[in-house]
LUMNU-843063 format. One record per residue (C-alpha): residue number from 1; residue in three letters; chain; x, y, z. Coordinates in steps of 0.02 Angstrom, whole numbers, plus 32768, in hexadecimal, padded with zeros to 4 digits. Example, Ala and Ser with C-alpha at 12.3 -4.5 7.8 and 13.67 -1.06 7.14 Angstrom:
! residues 2
<r seq="1" type="ALA" mol="A" c1="8267" c2="7F1F" c3="8186"/>
<r seq="2" type="SER" mol="A" c1="82AC" c2="7FCB" c3="8165"/>
This chain:
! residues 148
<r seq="1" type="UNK" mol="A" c1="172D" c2="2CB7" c3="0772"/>
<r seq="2" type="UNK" mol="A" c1="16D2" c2="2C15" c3="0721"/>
<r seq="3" type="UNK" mol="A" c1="1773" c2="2BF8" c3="06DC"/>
<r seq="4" type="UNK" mol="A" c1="17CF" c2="2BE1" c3="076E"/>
<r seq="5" type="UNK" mol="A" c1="1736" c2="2B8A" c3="07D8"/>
<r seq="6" type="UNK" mol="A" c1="173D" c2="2B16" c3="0731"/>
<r seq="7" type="UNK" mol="A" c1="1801" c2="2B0D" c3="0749"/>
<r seq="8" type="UNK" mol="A" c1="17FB" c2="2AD9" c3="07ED"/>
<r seq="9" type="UNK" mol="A" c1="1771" c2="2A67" c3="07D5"/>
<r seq="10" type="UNK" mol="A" c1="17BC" c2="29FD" c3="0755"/>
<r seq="11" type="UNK" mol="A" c1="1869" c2="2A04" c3="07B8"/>
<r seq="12" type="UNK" mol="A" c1="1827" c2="29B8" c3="0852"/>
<r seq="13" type="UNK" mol="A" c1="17CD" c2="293A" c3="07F3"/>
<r seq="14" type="UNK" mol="A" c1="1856" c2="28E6" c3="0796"/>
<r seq="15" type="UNK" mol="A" c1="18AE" c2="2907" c3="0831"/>
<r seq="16" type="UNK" mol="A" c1="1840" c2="287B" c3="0898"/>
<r seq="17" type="UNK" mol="A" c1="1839" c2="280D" c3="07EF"/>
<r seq="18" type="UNK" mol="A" c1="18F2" c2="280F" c3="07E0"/>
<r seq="19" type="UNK" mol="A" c1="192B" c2="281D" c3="0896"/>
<r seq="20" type="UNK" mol="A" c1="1930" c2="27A3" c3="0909"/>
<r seq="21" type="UNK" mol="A" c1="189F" c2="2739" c3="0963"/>
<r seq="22" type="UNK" mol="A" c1="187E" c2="2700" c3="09F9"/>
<r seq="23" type="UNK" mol="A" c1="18C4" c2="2667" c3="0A01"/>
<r seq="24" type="UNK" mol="A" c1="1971" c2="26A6" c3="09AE"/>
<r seq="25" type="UNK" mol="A" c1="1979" c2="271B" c3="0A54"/>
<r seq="26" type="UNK" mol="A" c1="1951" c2="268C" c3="0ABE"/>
<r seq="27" type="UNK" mol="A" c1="19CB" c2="2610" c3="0A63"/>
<r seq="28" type="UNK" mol="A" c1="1A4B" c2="26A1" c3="0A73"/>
<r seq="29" type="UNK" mol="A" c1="1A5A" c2="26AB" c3="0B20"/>
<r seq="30" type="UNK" mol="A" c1="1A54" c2="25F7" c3="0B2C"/>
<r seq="31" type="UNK" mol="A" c1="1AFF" c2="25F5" c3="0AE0"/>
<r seq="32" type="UNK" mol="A" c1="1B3F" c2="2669" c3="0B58"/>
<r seq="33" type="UNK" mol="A" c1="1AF1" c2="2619" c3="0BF2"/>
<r seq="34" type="UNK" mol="A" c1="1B35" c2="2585" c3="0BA4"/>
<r seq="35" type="UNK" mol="A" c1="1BE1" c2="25C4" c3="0B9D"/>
<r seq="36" type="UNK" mol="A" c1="1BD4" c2="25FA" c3="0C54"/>
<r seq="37" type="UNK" mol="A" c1="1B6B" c2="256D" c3="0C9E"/>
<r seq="38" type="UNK" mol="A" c1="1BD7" c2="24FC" c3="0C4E"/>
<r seq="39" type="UNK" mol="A" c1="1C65" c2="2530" c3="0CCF"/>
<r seq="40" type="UNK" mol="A" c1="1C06" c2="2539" c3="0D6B"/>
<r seq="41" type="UNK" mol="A" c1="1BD4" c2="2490" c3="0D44"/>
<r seq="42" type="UNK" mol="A" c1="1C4C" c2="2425" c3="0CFA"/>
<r seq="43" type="UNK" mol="A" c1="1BF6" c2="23FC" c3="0C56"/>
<r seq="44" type="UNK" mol="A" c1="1C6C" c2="23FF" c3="0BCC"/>
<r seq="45" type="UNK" mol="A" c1="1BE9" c2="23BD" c3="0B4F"/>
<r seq="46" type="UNK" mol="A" c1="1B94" c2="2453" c3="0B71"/>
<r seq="47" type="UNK" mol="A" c1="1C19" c2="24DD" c3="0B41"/>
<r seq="48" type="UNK" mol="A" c1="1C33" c2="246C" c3="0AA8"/>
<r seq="49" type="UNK" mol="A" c1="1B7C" c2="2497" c3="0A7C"/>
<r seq="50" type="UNK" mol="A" c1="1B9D" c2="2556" c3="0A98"/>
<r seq="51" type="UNK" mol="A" c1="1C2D" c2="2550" c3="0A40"/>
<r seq="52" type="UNK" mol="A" c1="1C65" c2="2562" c3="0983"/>
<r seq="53" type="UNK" mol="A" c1="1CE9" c2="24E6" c3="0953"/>
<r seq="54" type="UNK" mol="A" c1="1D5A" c2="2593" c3="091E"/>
<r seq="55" type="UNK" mol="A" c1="1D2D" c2="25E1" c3="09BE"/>
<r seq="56" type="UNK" mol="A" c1="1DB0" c2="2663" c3="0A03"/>
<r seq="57" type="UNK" mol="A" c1="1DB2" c2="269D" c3="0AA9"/>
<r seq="58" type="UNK" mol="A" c1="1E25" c2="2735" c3="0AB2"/>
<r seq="59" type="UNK" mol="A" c1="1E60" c2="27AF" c3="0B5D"/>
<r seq="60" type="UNK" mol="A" c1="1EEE" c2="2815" c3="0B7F"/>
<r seq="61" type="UNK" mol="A" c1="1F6B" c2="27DD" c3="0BF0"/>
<r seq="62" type="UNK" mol="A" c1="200F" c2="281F" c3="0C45"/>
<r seq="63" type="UNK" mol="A" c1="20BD" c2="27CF" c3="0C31"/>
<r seq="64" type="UNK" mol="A" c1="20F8" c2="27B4" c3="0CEB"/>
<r seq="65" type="UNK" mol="A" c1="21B2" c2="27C5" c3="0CB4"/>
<r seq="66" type="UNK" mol="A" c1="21A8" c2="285D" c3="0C23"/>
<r seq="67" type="UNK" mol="A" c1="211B" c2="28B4" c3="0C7A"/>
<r seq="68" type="UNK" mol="A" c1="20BD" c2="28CD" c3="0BC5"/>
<r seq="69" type="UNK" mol="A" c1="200F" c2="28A6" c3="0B92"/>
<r seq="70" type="UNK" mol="A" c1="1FED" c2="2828" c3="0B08"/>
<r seq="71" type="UNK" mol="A" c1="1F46" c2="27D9" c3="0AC3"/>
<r seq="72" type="UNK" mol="A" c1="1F2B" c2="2728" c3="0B14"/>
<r seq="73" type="UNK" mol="A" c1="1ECE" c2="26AF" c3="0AAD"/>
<r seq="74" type="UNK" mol="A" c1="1E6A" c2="2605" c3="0AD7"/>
<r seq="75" type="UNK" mol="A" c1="1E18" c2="258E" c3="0A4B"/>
<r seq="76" type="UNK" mol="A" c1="1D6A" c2="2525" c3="0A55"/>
<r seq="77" type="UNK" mol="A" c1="1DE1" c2="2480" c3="0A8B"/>
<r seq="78" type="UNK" mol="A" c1="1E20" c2="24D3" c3="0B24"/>
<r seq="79" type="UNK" mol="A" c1="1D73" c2="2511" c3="0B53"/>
<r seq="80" type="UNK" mol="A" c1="1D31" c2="247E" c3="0B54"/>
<r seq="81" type="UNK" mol="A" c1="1DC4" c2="2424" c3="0BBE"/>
<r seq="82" type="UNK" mol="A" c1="1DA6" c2="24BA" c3="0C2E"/>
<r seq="83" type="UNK" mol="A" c1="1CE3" c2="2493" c3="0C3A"/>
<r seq="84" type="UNK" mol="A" c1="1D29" c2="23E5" c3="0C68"/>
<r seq="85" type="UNK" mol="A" c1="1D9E" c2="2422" c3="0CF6"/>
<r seq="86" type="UNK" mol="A" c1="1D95" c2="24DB" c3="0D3C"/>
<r seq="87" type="UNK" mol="A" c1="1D1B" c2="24C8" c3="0DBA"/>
<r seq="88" type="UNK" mol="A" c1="1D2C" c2="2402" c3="0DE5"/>
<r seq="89" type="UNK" mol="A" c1="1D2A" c2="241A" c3="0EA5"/>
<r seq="90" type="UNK" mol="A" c1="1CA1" c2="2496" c3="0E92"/>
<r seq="91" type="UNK" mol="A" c1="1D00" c2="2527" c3="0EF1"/>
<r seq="92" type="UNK" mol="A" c1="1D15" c2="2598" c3="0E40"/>
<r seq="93" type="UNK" mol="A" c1="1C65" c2="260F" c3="0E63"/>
<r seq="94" type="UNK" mol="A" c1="1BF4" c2="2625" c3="0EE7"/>
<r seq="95" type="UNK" mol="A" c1="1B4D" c2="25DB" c3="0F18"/>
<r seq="96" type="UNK" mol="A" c1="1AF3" c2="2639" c3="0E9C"/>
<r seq="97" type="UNK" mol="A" c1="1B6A" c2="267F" c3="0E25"/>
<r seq="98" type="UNK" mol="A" c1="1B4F" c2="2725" c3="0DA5"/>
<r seq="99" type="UNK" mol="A" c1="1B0E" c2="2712" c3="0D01"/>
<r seq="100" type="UNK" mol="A" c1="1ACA" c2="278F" c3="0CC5"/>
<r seq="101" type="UNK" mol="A" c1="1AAF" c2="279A" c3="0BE5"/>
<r seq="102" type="UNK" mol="A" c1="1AA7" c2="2838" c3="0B86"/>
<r seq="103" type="UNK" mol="A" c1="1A67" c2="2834" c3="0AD3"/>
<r seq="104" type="UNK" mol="A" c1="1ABA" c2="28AE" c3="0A8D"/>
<r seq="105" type="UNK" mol="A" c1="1AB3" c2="289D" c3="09D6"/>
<r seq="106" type="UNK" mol="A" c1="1A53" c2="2816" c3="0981"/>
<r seq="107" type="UNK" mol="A" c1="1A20" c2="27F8" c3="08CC"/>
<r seq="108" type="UNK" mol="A" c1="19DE" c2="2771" c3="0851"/>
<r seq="109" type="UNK" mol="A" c1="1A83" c2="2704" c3="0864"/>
<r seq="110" type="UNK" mol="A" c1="1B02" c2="2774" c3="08D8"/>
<r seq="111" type="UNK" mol="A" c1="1AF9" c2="27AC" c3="0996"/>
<r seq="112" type="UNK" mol="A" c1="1B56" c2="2805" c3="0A0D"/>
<r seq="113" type="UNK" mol="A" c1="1B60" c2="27E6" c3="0AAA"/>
<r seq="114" type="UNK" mol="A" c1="1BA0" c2="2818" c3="0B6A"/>
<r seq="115" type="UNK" mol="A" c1="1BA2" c2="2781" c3="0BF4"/>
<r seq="116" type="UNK" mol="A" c1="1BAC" c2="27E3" c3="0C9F"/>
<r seq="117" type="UNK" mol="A" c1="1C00" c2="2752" c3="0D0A"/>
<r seq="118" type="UNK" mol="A" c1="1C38" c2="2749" c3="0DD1"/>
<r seq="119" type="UNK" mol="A" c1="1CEC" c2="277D" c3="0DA5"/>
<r seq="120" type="UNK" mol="A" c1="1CFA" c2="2794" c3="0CE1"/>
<r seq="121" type="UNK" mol="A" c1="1C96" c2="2803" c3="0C50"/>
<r seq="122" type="UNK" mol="A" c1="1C96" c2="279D" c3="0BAD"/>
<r seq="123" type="UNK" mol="A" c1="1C60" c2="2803" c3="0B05"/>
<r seq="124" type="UNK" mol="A" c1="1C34" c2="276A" c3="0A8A"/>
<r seq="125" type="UNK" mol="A" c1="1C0A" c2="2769" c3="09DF"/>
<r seq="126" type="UNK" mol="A" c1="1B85" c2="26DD" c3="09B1"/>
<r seq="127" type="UNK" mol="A" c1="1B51" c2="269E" c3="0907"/>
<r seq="128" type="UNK" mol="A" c1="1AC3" c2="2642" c3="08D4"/>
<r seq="129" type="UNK" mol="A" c1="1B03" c2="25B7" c3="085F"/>
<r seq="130" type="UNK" mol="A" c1="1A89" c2="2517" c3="080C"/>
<r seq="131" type="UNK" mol="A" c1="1A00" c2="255D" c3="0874"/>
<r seq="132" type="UNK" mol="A" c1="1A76" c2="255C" c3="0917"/>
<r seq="133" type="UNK" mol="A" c1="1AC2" c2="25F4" c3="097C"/>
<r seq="134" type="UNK" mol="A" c1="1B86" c2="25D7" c3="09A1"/>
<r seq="135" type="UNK" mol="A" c1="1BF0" c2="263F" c3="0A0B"/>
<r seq="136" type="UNK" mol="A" c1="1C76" c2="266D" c3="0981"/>
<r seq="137" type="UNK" mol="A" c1="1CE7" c2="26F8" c3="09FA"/>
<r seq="138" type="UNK" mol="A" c1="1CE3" c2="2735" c3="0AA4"/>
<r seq="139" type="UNK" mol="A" c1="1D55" c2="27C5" c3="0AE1"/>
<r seq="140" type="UNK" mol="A" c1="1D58" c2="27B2" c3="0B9F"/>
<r seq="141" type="UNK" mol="A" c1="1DA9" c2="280B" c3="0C3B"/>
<r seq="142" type="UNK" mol="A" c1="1DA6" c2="280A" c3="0CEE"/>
<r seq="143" type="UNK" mol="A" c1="1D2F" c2="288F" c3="0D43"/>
<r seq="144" type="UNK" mol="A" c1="1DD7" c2="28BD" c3="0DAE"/>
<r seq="145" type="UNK" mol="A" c1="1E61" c2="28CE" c3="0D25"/>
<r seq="146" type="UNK" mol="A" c1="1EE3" c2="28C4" c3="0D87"/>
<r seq="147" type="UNK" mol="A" c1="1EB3" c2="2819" c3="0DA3"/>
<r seq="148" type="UNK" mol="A" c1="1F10" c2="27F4" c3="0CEE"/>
């Protein structure tokens, strides 16, 4: 029984000494409010700062004409032209649009996260690189998937 009180013991505290800290969560989310705000707002300078250089931005999408599903991809530099343009006239979300940020999974240097949006879900991957976290993939979809 000492063993496994021991066990525990030491596993929880490298845990907290190896895990993440406070201020990783908080620059975490930032990232992915980042990426959202970034749209409601036109701020293009501010996706840039969420976003890796090698970002991808993946969904799946349906070919009108063959009726088949394929994987639809979208790089950093067309993130950031969207930032720049989607919501120009400001009719893109409501008033007070949905974000809501789920930390699923974070370590020392790697997170996982879900963005809960007005329309979308976005799973993103997030990596903390020369002391900076960078949204490296996100796997998105509508909440209705018919929408695609």
């Amino acid at each position: 029984m000492k063993f496994v009180f021991f066990g525990l013991v030491l596993f929880f505290t490298s845990h907290s000494i190896l895990g993440q800290t406070k201020q990783d969560s908080l620059e975490i989310k930032q990232a992915a409010l980042d990426y959202i705000e970034s749209q409601h707002k036109p701020n293009p300078s501010q996706m840039e700062r969420a976003l890796h250089p090698r970002m991808v931005k993946r969904t799946f999408w349906k070919d009108k004409a063959t009726g088949k599903d394929y994987v639809r991809e979208t790089a950093t530099e067309s993130m950031i032209l969207l930032a720049e343009s989607y919501n120009k006239k400001g009719d893109k979300f409501p008033a007070s649009p949905k974000k809501e940020v789920l930390l699923l999974d974070v370590s020392e240097r790697t997170a996982s996260v879900k963005l809960i949006a007005d329309e979308w879900i976005d799973y993103m991957h997030i990596v903390k690189l020369n002391g900076t976290w960078k949204i490296v993939n996100v796997l998105w979809q509508y909440h209705d998937v018919k929408q695609h």
